[in-house]
Structures are given as C-alpha cells and as structure tokens.
NUDO-211646 format. One line per field, with one value per residue: residue number from 1; x negated, y negated, z of N, C-alpha, C in turn. Coordinates in Angstrom, 3 decimals, m for minus. Atoms other than C-alpha are relative to their C-alpha. Layout:
% residues N
num c(NUM  ...)
nc1 c(X  ...)
nc2 c(Y  ...)
nc3 c(Z  ...)
cac1 c(X  ...)
cac2 c(Y  ...)
cac3 c(Z  ...)
cc1 c(X  ...)
cc2 c(Y  ...)
cc3 c(Z  ...)
% end
This chain:
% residues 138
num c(1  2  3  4  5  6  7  8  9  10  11  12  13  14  15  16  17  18  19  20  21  22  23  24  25  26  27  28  29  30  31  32  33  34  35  36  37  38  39  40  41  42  43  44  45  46  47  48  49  50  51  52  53  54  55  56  57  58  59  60  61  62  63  64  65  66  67  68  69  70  71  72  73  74  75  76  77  78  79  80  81  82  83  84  85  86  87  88  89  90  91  92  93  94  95  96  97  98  99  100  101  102  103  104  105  106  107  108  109  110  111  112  113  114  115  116  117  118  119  120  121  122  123  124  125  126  127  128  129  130  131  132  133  134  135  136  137  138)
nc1 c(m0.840  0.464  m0.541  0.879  m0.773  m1.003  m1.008  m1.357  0.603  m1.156  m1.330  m0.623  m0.868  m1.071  m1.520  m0.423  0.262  0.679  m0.396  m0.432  1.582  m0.270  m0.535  0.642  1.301  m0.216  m0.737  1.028  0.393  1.278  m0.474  0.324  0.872  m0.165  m0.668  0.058  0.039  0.845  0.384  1.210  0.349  1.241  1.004  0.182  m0.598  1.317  1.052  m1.100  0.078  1.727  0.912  m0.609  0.163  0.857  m0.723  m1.312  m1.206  m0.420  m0.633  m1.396  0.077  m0.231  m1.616  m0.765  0.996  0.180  m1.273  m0.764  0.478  m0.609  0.057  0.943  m0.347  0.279  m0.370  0.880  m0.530  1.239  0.379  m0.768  0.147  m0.660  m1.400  m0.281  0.550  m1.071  m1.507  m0.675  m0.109  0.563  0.012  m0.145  m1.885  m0.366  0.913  m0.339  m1.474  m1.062  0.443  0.355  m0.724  0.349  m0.692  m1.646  m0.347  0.934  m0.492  0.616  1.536  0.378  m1.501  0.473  m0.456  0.398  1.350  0.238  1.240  0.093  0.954  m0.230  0.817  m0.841  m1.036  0.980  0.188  m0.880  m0.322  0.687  m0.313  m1.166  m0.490  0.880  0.239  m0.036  0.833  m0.524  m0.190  0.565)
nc2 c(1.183  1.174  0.946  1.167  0.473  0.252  1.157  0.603  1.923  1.173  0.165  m0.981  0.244  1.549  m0.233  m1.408  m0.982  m0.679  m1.645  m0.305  m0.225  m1.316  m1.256  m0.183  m0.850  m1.221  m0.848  m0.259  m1.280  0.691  m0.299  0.961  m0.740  0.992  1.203  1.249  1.201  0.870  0.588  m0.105  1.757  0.145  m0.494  m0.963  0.588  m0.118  m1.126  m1.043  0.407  0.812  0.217  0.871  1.152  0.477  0.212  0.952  m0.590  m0.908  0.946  0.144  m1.453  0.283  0.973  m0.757  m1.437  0.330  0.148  m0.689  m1.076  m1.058  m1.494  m1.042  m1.271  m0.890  m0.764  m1.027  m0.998  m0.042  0.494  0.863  1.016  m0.359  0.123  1.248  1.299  0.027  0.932  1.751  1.357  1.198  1.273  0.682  m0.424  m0.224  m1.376  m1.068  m0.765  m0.413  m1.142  0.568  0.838  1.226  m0.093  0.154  0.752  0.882  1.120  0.660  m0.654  0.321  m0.320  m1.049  m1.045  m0.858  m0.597  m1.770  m0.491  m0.569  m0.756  m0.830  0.748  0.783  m0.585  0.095  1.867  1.249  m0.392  0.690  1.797  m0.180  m0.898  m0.595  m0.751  m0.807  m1.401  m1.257  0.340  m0.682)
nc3 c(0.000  0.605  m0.614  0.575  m0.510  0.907  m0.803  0.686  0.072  m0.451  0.883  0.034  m1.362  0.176  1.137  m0.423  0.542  m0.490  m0.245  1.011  0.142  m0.419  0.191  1.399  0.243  m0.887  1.423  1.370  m0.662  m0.782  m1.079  m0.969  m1.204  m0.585  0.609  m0.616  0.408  m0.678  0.475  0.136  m0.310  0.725  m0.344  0.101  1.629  0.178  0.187  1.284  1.382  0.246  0.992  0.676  m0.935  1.151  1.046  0.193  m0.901  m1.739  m0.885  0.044  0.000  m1.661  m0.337  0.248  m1.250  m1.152  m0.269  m0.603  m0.084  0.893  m0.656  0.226  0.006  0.057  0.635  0.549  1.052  0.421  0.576  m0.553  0.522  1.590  0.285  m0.828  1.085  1.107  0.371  m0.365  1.275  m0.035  m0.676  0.451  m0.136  1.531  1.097  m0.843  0.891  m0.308  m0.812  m1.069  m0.927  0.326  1.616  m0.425  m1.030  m0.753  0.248  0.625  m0.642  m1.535  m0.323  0.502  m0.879  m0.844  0.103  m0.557  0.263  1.572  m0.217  m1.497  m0.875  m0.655  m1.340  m1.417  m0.459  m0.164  m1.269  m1.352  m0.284  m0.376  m0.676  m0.318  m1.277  0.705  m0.235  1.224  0.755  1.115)
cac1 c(0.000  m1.305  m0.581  m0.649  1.031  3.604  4.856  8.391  7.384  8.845  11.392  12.171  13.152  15.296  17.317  18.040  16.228  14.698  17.177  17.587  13.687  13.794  16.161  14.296  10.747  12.805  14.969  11.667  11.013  8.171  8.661  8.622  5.398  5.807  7.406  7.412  8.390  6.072  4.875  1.606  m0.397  m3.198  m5.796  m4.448  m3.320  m7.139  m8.685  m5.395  m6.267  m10.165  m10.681  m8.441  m9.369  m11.876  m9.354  m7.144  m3.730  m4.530  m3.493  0.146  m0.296  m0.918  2.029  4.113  2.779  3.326  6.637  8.788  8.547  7.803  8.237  5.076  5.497  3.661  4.635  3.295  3.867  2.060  0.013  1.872  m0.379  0.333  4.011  4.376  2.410  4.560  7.680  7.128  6.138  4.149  2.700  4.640  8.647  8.805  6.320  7.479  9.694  12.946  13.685  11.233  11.769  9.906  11.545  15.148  15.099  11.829  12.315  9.254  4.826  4.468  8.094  7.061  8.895  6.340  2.747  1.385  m2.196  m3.713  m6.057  m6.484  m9.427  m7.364  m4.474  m6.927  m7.785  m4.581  m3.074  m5.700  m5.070  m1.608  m1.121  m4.112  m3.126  m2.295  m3.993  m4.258  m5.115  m5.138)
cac2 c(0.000  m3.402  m6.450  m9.955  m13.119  m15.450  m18.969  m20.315  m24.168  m27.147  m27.011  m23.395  m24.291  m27.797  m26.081  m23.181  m20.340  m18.430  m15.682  m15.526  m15.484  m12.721  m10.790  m10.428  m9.190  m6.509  m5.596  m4.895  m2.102  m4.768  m4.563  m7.848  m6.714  m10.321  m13.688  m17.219  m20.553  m23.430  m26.489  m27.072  m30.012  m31.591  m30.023  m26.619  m27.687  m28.514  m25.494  m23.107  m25.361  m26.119  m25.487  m28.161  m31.158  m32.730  m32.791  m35.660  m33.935  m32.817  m36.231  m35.857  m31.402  m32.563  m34.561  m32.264  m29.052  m30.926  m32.218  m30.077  m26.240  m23.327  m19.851  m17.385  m13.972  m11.092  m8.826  m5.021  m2.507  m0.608  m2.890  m5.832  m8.563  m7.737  m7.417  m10.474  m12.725  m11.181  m11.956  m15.716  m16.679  m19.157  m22.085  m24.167  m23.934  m24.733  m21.981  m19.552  m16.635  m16.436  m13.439  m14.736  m16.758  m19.655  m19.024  m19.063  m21.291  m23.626  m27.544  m28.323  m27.409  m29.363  m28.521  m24.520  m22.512  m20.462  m19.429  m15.761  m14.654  m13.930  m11.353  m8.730  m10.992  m14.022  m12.042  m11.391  m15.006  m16.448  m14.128  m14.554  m18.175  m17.886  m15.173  m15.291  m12.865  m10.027  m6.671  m3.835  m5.979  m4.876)
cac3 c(0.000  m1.239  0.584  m0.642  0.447  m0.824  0.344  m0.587  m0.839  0.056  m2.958  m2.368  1.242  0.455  m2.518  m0.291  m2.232  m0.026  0.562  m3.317  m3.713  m1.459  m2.474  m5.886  m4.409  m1.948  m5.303  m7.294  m3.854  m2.088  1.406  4.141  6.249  7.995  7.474  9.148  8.772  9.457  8.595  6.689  7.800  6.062  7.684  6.740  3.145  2.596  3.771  1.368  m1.357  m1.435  m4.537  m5.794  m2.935  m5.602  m7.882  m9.321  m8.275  m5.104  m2.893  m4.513  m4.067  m0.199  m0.013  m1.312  0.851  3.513  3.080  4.421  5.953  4.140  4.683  4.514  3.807  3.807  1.221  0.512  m2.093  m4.685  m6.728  m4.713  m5.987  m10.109  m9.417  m7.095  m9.972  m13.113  m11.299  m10.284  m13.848  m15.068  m13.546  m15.141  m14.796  m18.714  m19.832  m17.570  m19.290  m18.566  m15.895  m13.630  m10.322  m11.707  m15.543  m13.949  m10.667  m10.569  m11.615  m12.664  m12.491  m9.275  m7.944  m8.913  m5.819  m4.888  m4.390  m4.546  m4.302  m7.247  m6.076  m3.278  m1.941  m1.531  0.018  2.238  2.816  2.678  5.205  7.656  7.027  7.576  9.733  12.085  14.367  11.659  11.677  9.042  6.339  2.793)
cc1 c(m0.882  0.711  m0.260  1.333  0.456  0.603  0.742  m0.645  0.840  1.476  0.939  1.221  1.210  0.936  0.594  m0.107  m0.428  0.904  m0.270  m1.575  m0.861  0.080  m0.846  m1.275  0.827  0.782  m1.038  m0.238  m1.312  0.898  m0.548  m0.742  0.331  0.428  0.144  0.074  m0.931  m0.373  m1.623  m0.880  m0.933  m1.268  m0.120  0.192  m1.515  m0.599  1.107  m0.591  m1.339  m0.258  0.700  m0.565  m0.746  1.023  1.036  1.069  m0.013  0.597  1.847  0.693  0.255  1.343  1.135  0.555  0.421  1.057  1.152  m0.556  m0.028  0.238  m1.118  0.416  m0.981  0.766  m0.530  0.798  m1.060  m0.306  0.473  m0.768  0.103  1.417  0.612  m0.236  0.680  1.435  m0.268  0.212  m1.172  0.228  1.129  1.588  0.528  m0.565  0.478  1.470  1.349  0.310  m0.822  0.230  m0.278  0.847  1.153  0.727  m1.279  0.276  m1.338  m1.910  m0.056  1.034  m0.101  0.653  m0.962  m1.735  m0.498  m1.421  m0.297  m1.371  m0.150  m1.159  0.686  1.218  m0.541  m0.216  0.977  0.650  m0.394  m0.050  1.641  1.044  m0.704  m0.105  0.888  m0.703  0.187  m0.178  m0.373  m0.655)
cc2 c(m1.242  m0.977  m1.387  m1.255  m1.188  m1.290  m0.774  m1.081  m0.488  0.252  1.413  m0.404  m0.948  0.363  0.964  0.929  0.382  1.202  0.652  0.168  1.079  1.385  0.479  0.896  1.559  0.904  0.634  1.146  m0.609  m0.458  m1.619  0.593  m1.266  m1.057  m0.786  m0.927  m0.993  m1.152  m0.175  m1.818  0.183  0.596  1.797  0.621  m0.173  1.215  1.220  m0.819  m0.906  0.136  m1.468  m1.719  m0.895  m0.402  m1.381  0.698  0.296  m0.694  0.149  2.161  m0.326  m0.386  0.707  1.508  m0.151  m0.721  0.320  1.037  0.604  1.389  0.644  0.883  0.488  1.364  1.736  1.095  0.774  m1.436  m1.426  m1.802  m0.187  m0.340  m1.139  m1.221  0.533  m0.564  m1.318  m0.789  m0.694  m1.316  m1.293  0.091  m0.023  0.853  1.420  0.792  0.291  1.527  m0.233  m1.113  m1.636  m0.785  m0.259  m1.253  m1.505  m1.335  m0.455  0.475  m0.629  0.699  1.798  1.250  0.418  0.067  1.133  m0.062  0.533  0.700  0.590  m0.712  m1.186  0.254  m0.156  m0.903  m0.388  0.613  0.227  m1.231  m0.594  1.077  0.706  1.363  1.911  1.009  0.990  m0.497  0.762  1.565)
cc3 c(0.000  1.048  m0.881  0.666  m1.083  1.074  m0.992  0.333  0.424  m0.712  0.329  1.155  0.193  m0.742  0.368  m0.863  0.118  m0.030  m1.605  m0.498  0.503  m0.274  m1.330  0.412  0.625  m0.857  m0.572  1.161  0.765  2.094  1.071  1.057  1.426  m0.686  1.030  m0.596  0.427  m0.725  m0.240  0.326  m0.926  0.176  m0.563  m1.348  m1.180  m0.422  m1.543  m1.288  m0.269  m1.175  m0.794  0.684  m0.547  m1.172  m0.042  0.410  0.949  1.078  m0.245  0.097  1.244  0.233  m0.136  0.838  1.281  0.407  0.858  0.761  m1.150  0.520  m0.700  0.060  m0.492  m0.713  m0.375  m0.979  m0.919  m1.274  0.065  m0.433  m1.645  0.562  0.442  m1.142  m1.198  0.379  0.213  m1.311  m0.297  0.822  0.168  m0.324  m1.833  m0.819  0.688  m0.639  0.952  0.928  1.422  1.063  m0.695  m1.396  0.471  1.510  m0.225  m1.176  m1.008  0.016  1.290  0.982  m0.526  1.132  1.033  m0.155  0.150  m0.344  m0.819  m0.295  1.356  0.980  0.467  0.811  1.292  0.850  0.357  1.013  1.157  0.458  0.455  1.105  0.680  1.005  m0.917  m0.368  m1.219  m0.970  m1.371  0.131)
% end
C-alpha cells in the first residue's frame, strides 16, 4: 500500500467540495489513512512550497494558501500517488480533461482545488510536514 497526500485548498473548502472530492478518491477504492483541517500560515506555506518562494507567483500562491482552511489527507492505495495525480487533472482547470476533479469542478490554475504529491518521496515530505506525528510511512 502506497501512501501519498492530498490537500483540498482554500477554494475546495469555500465552494463546499470536499465531501464531493472525497467521495471520488474513496470511489476509485483509495482509502482515508488520515485527514485534518487546518490552517496554513506563512511560515508553513514557505517550507510546502520552497521550490516556488523565488518565484514571481509565489506572494499571490501565499495569499491564497493561507486564506482560508484546508483539509489534509492522507490517502493510501495501490499505486496511490499515479491514481491520485490522473484523477485531479491538469494544472490548469482549462487543460485539464474532462472526468477529472480539476476538468469538472476547478475555476481556474491558481483557484485549482487540490494538491497531490507527485512522487512517493514528496508524500513522504509532505506528510511529515503535515502530519508530524504520523507513523508507518510509505
């Protein structure tokens, strides 16, 4: 069993589409290992998104991140980081095929729903960063 993690965003949380974001990974047979709501501050918005902090977009990425709550989840299954990143979609709510959460619900690339690890090493990362007190990883 694969693990990898997965946060509903600001937008997910404000348009109420978390259950319905949900229900979709636990339909595909991916199982809720853990889940929490919380808010992300800047400090922790940083370290999740260092590679970007250099970047032009990242002051209005912060802002956004940090808006509201989101919900983290811990997801596992087989091959749980593949199946997690085919369903959300593309980046990009207008490139993103139809079928997927992002293709069928998300507003816009910034405005995007969701975030999933996009590799069994960052699972790794992001759920020790999110879920320091989590055991058994990967």
């Amino acid at each position: 069993m694969e693990k990898t993690l997965v946060l509903l965003k600001p937008d997910a949380v404000v348009r109420k589409l978390c259950g319905e974001i949900l229900r979709r990974f636990e339909n595909k047979g991916l199982n809720i290992a853990d889940i929490r709501m919380l808010n992300i501050t800047p400090e922790l918005a940083r370290i999740h998104y260092s590679e970007h902090v250099n970047k032009p977009f990242y002051p209005d990425l912060e802002k956004y991140i940090t808006s509201s709550p989101v919900v983290a989840v811990i997801l596992e299954g087989e091959s749980a980081v593949a199946v997690v990143r085919k369903m959300i979609g593309s980046t990009n709510a207008a490139d993103a095929e139809s079928g997927t959460i992002r293709g069928d619900l998300a507003l816009s690339n910034r405005q995007n729903l969701v975030h999933a690890s996009d590799s069994s090493q960052s699972a790794k990362r992001e759920i020790e960063l999110f879920f320091p007190n989590q055991k058994n990883l990967n």
